[in-house]
Backbone bond lengths (Angstrom), bond angles and torsions (degrees), N, CA, C in turn:
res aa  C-N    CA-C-N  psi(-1)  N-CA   C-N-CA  omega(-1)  CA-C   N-CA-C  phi
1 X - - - 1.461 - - 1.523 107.61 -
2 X 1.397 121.91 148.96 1.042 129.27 -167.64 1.449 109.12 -122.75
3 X 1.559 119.13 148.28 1.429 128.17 -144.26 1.930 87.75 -86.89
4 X 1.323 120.60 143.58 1.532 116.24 165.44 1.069 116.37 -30.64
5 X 1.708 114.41 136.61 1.287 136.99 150.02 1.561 101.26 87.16
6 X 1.197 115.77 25.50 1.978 135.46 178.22 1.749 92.83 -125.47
7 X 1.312 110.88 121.49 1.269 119.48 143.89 1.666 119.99 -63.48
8 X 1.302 100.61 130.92 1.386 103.42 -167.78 1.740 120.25 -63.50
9 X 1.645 119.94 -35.52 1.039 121.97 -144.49 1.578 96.86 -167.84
10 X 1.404 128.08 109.02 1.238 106.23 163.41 1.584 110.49 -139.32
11 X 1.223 119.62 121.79 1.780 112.55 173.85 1.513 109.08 -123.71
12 X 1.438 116.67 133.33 1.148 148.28 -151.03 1.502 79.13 -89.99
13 X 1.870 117.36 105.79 1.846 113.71 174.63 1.494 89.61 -88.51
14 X 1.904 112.57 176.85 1.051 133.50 172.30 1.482 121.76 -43.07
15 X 1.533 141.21 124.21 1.169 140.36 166.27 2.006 100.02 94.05
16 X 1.421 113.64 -137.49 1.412 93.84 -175.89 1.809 103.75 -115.63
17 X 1.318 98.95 31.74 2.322 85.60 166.78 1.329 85.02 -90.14
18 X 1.339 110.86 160.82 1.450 140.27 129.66 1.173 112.54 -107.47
19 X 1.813 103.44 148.62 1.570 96.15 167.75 1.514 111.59 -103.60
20 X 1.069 119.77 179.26 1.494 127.35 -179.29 1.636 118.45 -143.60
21 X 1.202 104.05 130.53 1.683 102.02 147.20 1.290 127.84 -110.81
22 X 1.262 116.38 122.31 1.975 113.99 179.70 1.373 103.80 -81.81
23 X 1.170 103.53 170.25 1.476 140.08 -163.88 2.082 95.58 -35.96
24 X 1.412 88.17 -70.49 1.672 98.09 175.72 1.264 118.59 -61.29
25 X 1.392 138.81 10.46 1.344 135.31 177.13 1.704 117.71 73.85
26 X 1.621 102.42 29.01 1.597 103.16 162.53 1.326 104.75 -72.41
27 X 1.222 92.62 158.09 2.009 87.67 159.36 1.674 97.49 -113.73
28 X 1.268 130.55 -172.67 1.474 134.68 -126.56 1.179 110.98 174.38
29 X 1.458 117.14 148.88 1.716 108.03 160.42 1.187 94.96 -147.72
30 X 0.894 101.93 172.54 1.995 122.66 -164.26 1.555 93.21 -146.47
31 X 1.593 101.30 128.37 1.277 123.90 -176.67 1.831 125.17 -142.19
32 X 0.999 132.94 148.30 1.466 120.60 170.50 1.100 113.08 -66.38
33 X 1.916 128.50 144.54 1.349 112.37 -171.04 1.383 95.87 -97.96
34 X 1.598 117.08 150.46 1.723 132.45 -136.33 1.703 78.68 -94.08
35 X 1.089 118.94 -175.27 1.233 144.33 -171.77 1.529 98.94 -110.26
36 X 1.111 140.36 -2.88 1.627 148.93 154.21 1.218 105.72 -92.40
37 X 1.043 151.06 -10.98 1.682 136.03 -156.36 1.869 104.80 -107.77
38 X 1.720 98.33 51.37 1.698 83.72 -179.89 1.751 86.92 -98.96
39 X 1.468 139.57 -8.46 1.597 115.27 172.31 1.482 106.40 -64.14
40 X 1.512 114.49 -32.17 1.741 123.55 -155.19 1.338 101.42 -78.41
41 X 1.440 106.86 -36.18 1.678 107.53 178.11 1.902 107.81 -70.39
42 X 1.367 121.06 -48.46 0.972 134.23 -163.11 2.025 101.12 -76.36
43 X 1.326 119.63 -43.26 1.646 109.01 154.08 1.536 117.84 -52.72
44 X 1.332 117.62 -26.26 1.413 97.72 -179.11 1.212 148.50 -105.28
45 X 1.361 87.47 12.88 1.390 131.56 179.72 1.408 108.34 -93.20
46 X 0.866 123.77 -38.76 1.822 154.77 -177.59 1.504 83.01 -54.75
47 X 1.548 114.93 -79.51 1.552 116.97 172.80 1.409 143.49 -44.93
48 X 1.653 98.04 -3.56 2.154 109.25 170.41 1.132 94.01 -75.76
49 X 1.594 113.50 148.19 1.245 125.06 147.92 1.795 118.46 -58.06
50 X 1.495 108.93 164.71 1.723 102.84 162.32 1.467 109.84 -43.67
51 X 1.257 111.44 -64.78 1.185 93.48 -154.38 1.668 119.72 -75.63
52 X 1.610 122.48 -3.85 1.853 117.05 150.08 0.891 106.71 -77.51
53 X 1.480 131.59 -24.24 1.912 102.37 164.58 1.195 123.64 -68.64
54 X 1.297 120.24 -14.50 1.493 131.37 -178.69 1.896 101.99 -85.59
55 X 0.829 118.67 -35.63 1.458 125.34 -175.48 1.690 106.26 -76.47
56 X 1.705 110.35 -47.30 1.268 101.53 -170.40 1.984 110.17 -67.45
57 X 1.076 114.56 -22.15 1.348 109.35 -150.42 1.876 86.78 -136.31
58 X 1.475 136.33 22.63 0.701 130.01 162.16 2.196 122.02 56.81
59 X 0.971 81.48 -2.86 1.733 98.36 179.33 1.793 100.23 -145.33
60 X 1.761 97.73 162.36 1.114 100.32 163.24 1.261 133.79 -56.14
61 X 1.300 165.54 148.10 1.636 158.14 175.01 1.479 93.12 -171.74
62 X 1.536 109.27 88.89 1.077 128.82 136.78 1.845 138.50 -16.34
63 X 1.398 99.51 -35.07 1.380 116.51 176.02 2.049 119.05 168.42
64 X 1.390 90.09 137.32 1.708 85.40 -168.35 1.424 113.55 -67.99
65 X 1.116 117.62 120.12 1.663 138.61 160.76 1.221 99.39 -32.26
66 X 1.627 112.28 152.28 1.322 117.38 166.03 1.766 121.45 -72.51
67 X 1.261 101.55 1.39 1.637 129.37 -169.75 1.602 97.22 -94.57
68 X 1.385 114.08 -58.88 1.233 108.13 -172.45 1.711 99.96 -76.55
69 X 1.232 142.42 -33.72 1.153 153.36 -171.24 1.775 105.19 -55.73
70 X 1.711 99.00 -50.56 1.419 110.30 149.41 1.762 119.36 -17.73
71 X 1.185 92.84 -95.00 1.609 113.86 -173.85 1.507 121.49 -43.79
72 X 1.558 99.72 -38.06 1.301 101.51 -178.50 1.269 114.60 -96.49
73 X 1.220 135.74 11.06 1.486 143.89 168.37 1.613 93.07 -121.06
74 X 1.389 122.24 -88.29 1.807 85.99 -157.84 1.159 117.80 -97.89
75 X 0.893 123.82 34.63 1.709 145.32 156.67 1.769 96.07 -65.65
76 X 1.620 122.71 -23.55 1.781 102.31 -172.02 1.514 91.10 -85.43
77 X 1.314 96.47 161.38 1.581 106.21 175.79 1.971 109.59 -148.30
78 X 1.327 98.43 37.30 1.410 108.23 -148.68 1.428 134.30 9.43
79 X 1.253 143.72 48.75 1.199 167.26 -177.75 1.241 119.64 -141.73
80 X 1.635 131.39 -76.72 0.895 139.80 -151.22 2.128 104.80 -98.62
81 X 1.375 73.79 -37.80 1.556 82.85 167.53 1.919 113.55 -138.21
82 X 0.986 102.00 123.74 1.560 112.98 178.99 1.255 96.47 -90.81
83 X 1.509 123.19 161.13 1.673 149.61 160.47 1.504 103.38 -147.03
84 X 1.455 113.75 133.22 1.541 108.22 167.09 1.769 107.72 -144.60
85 X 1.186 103.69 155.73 1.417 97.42 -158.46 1.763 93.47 -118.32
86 X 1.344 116.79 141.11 1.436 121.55 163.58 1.519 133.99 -99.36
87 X 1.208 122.99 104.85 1.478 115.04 -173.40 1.481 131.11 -101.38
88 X 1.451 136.89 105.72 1.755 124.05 -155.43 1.700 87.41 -76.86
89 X 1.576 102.68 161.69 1.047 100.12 155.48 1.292 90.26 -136.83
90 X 1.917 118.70 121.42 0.728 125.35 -177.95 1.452 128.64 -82.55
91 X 1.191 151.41 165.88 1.424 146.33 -161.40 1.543 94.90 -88.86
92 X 1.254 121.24 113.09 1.597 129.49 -175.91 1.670 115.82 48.29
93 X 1.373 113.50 53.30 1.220 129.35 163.97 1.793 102.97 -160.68
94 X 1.903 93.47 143.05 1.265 93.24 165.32 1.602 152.10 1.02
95 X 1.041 153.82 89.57 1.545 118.09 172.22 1.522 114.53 -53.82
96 X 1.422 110.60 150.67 1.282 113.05 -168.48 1.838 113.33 -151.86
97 X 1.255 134.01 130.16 0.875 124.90 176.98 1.954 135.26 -63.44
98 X 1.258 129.82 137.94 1.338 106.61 -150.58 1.795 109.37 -143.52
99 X 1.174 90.72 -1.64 1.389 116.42 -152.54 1.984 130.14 -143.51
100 X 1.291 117.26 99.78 1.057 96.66 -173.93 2.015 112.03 -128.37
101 X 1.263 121.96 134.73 1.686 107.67 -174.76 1.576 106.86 -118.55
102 X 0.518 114.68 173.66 1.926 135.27 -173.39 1.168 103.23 -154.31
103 X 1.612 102.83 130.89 1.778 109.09 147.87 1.365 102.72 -134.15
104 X 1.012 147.17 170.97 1.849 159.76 -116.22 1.087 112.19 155.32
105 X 1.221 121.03 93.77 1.476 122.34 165.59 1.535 114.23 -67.68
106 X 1.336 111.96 133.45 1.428 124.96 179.79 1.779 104.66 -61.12
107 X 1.391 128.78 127.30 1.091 102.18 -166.73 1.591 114.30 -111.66
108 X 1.871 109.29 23.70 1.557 116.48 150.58 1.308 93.85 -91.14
109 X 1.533 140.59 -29.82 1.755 111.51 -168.48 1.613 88.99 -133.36
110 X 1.547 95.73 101.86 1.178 122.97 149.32 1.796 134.04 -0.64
111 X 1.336 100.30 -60.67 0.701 137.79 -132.03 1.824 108.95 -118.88
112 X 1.531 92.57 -11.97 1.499 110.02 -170.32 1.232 106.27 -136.74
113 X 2.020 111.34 108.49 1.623 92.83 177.04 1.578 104.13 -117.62
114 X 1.584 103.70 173.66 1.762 108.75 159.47 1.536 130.35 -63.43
115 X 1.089 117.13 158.74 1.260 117.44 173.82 1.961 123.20 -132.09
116 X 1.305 108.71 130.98 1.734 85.63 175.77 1.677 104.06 -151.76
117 X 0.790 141.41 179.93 1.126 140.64 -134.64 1.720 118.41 170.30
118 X 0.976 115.65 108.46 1.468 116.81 -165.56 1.855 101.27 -132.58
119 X 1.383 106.20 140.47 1.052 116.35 -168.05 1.360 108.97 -126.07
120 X 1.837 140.55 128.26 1.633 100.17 172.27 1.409 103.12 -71.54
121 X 1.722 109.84 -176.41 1.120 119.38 173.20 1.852 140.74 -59.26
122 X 1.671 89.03 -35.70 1.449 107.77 160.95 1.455 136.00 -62.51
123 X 1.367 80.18 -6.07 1.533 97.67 169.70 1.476 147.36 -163.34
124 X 1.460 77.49 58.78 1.652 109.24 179.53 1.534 103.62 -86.61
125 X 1.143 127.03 164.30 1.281 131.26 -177.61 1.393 131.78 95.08
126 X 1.943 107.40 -28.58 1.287 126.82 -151.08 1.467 102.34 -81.18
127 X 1.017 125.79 -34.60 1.635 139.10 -147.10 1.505 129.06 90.34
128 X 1.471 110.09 23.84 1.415 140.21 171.66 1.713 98.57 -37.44
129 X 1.560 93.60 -77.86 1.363 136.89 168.08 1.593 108.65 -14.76
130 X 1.510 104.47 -81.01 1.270 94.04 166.26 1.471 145.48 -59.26
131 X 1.272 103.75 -54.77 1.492 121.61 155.07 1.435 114.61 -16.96
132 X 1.396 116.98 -62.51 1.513 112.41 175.96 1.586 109.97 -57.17
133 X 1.358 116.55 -51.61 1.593 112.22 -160.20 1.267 100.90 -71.06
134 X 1.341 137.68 -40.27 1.770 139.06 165.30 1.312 79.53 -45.56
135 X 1.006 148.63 -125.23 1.692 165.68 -114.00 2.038 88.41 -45.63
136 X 0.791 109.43 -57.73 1.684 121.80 179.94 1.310 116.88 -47.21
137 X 1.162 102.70 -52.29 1.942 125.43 176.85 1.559 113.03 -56.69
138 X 1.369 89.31 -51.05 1.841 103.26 173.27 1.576 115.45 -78.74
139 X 1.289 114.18 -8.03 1.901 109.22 179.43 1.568 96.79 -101.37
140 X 1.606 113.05 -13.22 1.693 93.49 -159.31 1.174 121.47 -75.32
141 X 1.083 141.41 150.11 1.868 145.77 161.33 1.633 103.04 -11.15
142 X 1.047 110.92 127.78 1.646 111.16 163.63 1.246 135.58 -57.97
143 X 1.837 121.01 -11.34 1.050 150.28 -169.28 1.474 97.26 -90.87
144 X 1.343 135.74 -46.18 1.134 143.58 179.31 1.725 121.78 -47.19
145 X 1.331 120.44 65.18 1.551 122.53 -173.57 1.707 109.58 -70.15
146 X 1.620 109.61 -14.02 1.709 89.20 -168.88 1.359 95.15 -160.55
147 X 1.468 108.82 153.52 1.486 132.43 177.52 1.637 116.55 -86.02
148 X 1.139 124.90 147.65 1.388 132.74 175.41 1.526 103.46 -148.80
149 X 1.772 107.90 126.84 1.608 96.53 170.48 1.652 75.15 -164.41
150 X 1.565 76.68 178.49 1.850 98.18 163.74 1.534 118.42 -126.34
151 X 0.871 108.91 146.85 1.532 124.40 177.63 1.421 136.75 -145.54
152 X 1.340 123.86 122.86 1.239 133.35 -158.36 1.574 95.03 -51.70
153 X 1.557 94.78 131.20 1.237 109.76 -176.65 1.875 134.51 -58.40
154 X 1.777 104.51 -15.68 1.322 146.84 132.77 1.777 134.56 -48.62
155 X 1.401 84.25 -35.15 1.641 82.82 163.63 1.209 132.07 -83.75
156 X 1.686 125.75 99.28 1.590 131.46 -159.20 1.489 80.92 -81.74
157 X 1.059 132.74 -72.33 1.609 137.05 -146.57 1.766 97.76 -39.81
158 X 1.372 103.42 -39.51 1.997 96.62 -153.72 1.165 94.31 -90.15
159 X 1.616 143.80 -15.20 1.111 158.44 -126.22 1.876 91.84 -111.18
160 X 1.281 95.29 -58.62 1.755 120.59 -178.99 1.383 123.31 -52.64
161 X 1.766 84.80 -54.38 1.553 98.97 161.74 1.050 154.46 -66.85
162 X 1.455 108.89 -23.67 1.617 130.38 160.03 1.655 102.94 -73.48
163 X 1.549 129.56 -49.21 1.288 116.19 -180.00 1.535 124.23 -41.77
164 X 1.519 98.81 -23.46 1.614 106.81 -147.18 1.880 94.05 -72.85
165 X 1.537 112.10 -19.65 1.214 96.25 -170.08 1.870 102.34 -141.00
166 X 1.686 91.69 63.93 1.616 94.11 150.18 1.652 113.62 161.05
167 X 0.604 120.82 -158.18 1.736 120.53 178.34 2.153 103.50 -89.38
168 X 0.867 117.99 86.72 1.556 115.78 -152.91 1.804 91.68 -112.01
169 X 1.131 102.83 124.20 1.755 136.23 -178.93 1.950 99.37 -111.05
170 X 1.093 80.18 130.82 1.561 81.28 167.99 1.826 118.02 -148.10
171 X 1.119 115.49 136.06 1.448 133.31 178.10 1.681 127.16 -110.43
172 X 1.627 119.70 151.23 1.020 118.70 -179.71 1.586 106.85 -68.53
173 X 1.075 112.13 133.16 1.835 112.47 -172.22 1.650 94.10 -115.42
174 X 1.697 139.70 -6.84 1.177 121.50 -164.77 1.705 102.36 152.50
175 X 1.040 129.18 -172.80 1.274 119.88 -175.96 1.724 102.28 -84.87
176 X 1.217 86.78 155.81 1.776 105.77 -179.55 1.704 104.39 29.67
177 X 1.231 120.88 21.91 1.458 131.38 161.60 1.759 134.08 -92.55
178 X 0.504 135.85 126.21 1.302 123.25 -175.45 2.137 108.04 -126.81
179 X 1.180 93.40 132.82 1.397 91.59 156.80 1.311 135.94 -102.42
180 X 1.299 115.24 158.01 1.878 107.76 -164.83 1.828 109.58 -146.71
181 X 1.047 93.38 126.94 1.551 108.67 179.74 1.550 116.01 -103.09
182 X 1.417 113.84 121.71 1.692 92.14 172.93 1.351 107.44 -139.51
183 X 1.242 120.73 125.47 1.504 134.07 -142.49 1.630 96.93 -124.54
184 X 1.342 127.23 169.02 1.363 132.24 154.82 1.577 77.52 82.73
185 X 1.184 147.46 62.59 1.750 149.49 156.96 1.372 96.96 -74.09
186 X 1.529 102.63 137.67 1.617 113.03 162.18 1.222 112.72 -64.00
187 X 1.307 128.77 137.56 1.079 138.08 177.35 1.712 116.99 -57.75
188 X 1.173 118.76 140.56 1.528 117.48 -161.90 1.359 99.82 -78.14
189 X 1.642 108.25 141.13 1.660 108.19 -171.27 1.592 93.36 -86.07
190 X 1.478 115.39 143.94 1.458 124.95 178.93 1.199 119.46 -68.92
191 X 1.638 119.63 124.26 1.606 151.77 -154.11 1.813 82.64 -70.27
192 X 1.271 96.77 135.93 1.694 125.46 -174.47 1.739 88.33 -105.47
């Protein structure tokens, strides 16, 4: 078992799964999200409470548009924009999807991408959370030295989690908003 806010277990399998163990001893896989998966994205979203839809997208959004559903499915192009999806497979229950991350390279600074990270609610706490952004960190462009996002100024979990992996500055970006920079990134270990 692994001490809070440590992913327990992660090995990079052949091609692009990884497997995973979270905090509680699920095991997991981490996958690119397919260029079909705008119902899978759009059910699981269905499953945030108000207030992670309010966190993920910083405003209310009731439910993703087929517009935004757009963007966030074939908008990835694995390079410029990553998506990766997390699935538990629980010990005598379903596998089920639970987990989804993004990074976005800014495409005036090179060199600087977004980050976001969505968790459902049932399973916040686990190391979902992290798990994706390690998995993200390790797929991104090598060119990529630093993070830029915003985050509700209320959100400890995403706040924590971005610190955990870099020199992370953060500024008032707007009310109950905060912006966050996290610079000095480990260098991405090279794709097997």
């Amino acid at each position: 078992m692994s001490t809070p806010g440590t992913v327990a277990h992660v090995r990079t399998a052949p091609g692009p799964l990884t497997e995973v163990t979270l905090r509680d001893g699920t095991a997991a896989l981490i996958w690119p999200l397919l260029d079909n998966d705008h119902d899978l994205l759009r059910a699981g979203y269905a499953e945030l409470s108000a207030a992670s839809r309010q966190r993920r997208f910083l405003a209310p959004v009731p439910e993703l548009s087929d517009a935004v559903l757009r963007l966030l499915v074939d908008g990835v192009d694995g390079v410029d924009h990553l998506a990766l999806l997390l699935t538990v497979l629980p010990e005598e229950e379903p596998a089920r999807p639970v987990g989804v991350g993004r990074l976005v390279r800014y495409p005036d600074e090179r060199s600087v991408a977004d980050v976001a990270v969505t968790v459902t609610d049932a399973w916040h706490g686990r190391g979902v959370g992290g798990a994706l952004m390690t998995a993200l960190l390790a797929r991104r462009p090598a060119d990529v030295t630093r993070l830029r996002t915003t985050v509700a100024a209320d959100n400890r979990a995403s706040l924590a989690m971005l610190s955990r992996h870099g020199t992370t500055r953060t500024y008032r970006d707007g009310p109950g908003v905060l912006g966050v920079e996290v610079g000095d990134l480990v260098a991405p270990a090279p794709r097997q």
